[in-house]
C-alpha positions in Angstrom: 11.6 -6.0 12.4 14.6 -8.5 12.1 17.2 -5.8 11.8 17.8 -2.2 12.4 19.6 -0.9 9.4 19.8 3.2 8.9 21.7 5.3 5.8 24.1 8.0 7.3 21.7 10.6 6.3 18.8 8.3 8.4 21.2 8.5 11.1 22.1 12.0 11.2 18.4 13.3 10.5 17.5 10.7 13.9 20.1 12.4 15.9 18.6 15.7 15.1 15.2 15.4 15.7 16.1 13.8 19.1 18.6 16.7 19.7 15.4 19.3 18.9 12.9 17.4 20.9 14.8 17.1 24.0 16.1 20.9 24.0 12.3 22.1 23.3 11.0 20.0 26.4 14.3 21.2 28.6 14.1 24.3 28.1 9.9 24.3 28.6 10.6 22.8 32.1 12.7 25.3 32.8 10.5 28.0 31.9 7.7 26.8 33.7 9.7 27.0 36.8 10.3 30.4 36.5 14.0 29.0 36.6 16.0 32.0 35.1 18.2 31.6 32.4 22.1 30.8 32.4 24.7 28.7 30.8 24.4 25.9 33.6 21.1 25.5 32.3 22.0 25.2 28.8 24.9 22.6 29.5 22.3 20.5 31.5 20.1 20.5 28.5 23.1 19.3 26.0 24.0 16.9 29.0 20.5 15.7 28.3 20.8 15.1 24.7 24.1 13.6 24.9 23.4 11.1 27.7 19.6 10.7 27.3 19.4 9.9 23.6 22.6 10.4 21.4 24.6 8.1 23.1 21.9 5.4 23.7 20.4 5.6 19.8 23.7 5.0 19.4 25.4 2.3 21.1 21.9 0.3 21.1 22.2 0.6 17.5 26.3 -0.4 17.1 25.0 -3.2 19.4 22.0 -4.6 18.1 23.8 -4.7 14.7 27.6 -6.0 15.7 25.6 -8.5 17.9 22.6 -9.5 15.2 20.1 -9.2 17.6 17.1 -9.9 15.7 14.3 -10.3 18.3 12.4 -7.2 18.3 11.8 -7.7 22.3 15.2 -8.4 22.7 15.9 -5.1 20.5 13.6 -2.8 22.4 15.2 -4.2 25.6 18.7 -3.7 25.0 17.3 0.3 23.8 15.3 0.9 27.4 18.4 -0.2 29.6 21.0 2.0 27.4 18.3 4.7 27.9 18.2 3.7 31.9 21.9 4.2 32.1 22.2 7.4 30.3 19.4 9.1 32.0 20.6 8.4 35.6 24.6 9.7 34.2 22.7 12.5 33.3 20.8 13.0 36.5 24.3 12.8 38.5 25.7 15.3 36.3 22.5 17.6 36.0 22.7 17.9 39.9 26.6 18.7 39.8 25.9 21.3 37.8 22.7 23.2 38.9 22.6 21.6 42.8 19.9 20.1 42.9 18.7 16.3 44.0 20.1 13.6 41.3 17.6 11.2 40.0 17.0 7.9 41.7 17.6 4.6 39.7 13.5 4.3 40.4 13.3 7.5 38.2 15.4 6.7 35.2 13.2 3.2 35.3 9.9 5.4 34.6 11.6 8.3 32.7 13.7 6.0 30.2 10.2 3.9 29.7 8.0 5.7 27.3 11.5 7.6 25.3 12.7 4.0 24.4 9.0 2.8 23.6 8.1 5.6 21.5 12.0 6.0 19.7 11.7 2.4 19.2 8.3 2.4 17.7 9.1 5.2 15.8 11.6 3.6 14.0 10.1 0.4 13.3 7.4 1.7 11.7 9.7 3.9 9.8 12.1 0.7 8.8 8.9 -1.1 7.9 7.6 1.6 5.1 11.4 1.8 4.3 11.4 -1.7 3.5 8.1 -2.2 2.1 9.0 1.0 -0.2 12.0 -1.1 -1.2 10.3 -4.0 -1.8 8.0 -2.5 -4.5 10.8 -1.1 -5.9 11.9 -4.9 -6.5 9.1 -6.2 -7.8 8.8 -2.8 -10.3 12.4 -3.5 -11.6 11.1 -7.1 -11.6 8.4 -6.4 -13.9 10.0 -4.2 -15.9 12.7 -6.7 -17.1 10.0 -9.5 -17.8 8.5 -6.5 -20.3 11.7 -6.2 -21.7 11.9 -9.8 -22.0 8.9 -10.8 -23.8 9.3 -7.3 -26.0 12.7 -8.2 -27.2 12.0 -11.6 -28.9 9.0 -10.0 -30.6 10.5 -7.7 -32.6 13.4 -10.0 -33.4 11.5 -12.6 -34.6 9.0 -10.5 -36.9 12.3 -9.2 -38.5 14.4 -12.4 -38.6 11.2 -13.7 -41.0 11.6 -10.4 -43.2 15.5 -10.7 -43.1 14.8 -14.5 -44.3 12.2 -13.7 -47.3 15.5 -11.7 -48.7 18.2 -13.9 -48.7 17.6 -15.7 -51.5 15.9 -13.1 -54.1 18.1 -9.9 -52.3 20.8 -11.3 -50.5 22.9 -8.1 -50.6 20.0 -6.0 -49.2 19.1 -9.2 -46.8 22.9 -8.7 -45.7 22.4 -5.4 -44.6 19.5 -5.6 -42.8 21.4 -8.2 -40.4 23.4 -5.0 -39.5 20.6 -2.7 -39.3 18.7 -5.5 -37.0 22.1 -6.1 -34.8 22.4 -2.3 -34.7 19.1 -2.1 -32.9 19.3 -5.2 -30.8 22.4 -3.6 -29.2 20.9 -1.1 -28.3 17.6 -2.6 -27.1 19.6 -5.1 -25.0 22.7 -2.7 -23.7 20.1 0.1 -22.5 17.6 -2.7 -20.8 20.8 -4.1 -18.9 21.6 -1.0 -17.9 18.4 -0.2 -15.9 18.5 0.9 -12.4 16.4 2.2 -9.8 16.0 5.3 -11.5 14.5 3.4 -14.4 17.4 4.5 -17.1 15.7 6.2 -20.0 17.6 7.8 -23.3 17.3 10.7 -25.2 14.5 10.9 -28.4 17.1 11.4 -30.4 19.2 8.3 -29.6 15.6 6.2 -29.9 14.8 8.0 -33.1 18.2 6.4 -34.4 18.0 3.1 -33.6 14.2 3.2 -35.0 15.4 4.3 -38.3 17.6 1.5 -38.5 14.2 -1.1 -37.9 12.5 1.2 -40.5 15.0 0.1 -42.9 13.7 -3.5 -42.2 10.4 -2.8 -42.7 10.9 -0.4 -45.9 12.9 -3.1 -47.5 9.9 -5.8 -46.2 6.8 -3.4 -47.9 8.5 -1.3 -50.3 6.5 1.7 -51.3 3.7 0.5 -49.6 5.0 1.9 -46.6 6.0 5.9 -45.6 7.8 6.7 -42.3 7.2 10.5 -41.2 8.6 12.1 -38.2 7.8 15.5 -37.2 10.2 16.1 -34.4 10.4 19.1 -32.6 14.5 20.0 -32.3 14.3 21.4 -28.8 12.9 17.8 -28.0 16.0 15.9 -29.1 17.2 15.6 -25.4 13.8 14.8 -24.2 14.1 11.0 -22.4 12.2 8.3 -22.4 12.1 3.9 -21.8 14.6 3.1 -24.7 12.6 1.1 -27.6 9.4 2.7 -26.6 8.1 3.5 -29.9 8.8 0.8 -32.3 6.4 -1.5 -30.7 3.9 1.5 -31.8 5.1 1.5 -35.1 4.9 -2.3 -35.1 1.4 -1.9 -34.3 0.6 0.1 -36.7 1.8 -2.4 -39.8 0.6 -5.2 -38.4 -3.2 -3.9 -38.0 -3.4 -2.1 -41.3 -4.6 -3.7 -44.4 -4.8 -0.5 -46.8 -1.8 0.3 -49.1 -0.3 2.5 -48.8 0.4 3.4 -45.7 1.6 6.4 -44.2 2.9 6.3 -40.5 3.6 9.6 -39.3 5.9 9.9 -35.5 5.5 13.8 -33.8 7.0 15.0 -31.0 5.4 18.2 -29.5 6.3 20.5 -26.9 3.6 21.4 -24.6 5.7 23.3 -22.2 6.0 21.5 -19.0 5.9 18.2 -20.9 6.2 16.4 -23.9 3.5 14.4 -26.5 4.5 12.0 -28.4 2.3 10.6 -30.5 2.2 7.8 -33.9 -0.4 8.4 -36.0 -1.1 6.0 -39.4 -3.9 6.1 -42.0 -5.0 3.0 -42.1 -8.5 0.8 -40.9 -8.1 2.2 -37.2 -7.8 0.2 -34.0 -11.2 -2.1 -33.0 -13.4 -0.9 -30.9 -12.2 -3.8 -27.8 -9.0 -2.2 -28.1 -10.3 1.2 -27.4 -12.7 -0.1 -24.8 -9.2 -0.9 -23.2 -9.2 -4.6 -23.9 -5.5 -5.5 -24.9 -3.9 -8.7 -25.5 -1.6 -9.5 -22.5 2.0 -10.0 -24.3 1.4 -7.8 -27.3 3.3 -5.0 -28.2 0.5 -2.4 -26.7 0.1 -4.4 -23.9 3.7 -4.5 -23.2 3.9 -0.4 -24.1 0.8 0.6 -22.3 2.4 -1.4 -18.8 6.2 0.4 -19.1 4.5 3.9 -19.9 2.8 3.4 -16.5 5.5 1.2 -14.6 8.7 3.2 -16.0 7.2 7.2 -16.6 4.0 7.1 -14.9 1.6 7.7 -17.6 -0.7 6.5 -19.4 -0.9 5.1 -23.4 -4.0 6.8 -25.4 -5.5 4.9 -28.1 -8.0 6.7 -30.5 -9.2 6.6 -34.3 -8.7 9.7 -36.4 -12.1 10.9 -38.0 -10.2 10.8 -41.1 -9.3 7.2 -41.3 -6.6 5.4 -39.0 -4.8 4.9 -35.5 -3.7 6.9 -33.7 -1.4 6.1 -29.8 0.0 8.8 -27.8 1.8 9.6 -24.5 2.5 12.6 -22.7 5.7 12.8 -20.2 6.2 15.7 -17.8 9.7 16.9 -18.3 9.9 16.5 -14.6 9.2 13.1 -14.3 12.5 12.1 -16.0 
């Protein structure tokens, strides 16, 4: 452990378990000696918690930080003697009060011992999962911006080539296309930069938008070769999900079909606890390596299948429909977002 480093909420919950521990075990040794009850008793206990543990946890841990001790041995060490001193102040004062013998120096040696070990232990195995928790958290952000990365240029460059095949026979509708392309590259990009810890999703009905403005591009690329359905359920619209998680889908589902025309149909059901959504064409179906599970890495259902399970923890399904086509779904528990 190279340093101790604790929320507020880490230090208050510390304080408290110490606080608990240490009046359970007081007040069991004074049972056992048939020692009857009284106040004295119960200000030696909070003497004990004050002088024992509160006050070492925390000048050890002001001390270890303001002085960047990073040595765990020199750590623990500074811990035991803050324990040493604060046990024998409590001894002097816990034979003030209830007259009995104070503890020797010898004492607070052994007594202070195994508290500091254990405490310290304690906490650098908690610090360690804390960090190693944090860590993966890194490297899933990480990952999730290289998917966004290699997502982004796909998309523009299939519609850049569209845009371009325009300009000179329809340069007016070739014009507005740049728009409907900027439209959804703003808010690809803006909602990608935006990502946290939390893993920002949007609403379906703010991805539904900006996926009607790439349909235009593709509408105006296939003409009435091409149908866009969406069956969306309205008590869905605030559903959320990874922003420009479908259109890779819909992508998919051009690219892959050869009969004409096609028909690509985008549901949203609500089962309740959680949400389906699922695209569904009617064209040659996907092959059966894809099925099998067998995707290329890079590709957009590659790229979808890894931020369903990185960003929403679930899983893309892949099937044919017995009537002829594709069909890829997701389900999200409402809870999960």
């Amino acid at each position: 452990m190279t340093e101790i480093h604790l929320n507020n909420t880490e230090k208050l919950l510390a304080l408290a378990i110490m606080a608990l521990v240490s009046l359970a075990i007081s007040f069991t040794d004074w049972i056992q000696r048939s020692m009857a009850y009284s106040s004295l008793i119960l200000y030696s206990s909070l003497l004990c918690v004050l002088f024992m543990y509160w006050l070492p946890m925390i000048i050890s841990y002001l001390g270890i930080n303001i002085l960047k001790i990073k040595h765990w041995l020199a750590q623990i060490s500074v811990f035991y003697l803050t324990i040493v001193l604060g046990s024998y102040t409590w001894g002097s004062l816990r034979s003030i009060l209830l007259n009995i013998p104070a503890l020797t120096i010898t004492d607070t040696i052994f007594v202070a011992l195994p508290w500091s070990v254990g405490i310290f232990v304690l906490c650098k195995f908690y610090l360690n999962q804390k960090h190693l928790k944090d860590e993966q958290l890194l490297r899933k952000q990480a990952e999730i911006k290289v998917l966004h990365g290699q997502l982004n240029p796909h998309f523009l460059f299939n519609s850049l080539n569209t845009i371009s095949a325009l300009t000179v026979a329809k340069p007016k509708t070739a014009q507005r296309l740049v728009h409907s392309l900027s439209t959804v590259l703003r808010y690809s990009i803006n909602n990608a930069s935006n990502n946290n810890a939390q893993n920002k999703t949007v609403s379906l009905a703010d991805e539904l938008v900006a996926i009607n403005q790439w349909c235009e591009i593709e509408r105006a690329r296939f003409g009435k070769d091409v149908t866009f359905l969406f069956d969306i359920q309205d008590n869905l619209l605030n559903a959320q999900l990874p922003t420009m998680i479908l259109q890779p889908l819909l992508e998919n589902a051009l690219k892959h079909s050869v009969s004409k025309p096609l028909t690509v149909k985008v549901s949203a059901i609500n089962d309740g606890h959680s949400f389906t959504i699922s695209i569904e064409d009617n064209g040659q179906g996907f092959a059966e390596h894809i099925l099998s599970g067998e995707l290329d890495a890079g590709l957009g259902l590659a790229i979808t299948q890894s931020r369903l399970r990185l960003e929403m923890d679930t899983q893309l399904e892949l099937s044919n429909v017995p009537s002829g086509g594709a069909k890829a779904c997701f389900t999200v528990s409402k809870g999960a977002v």
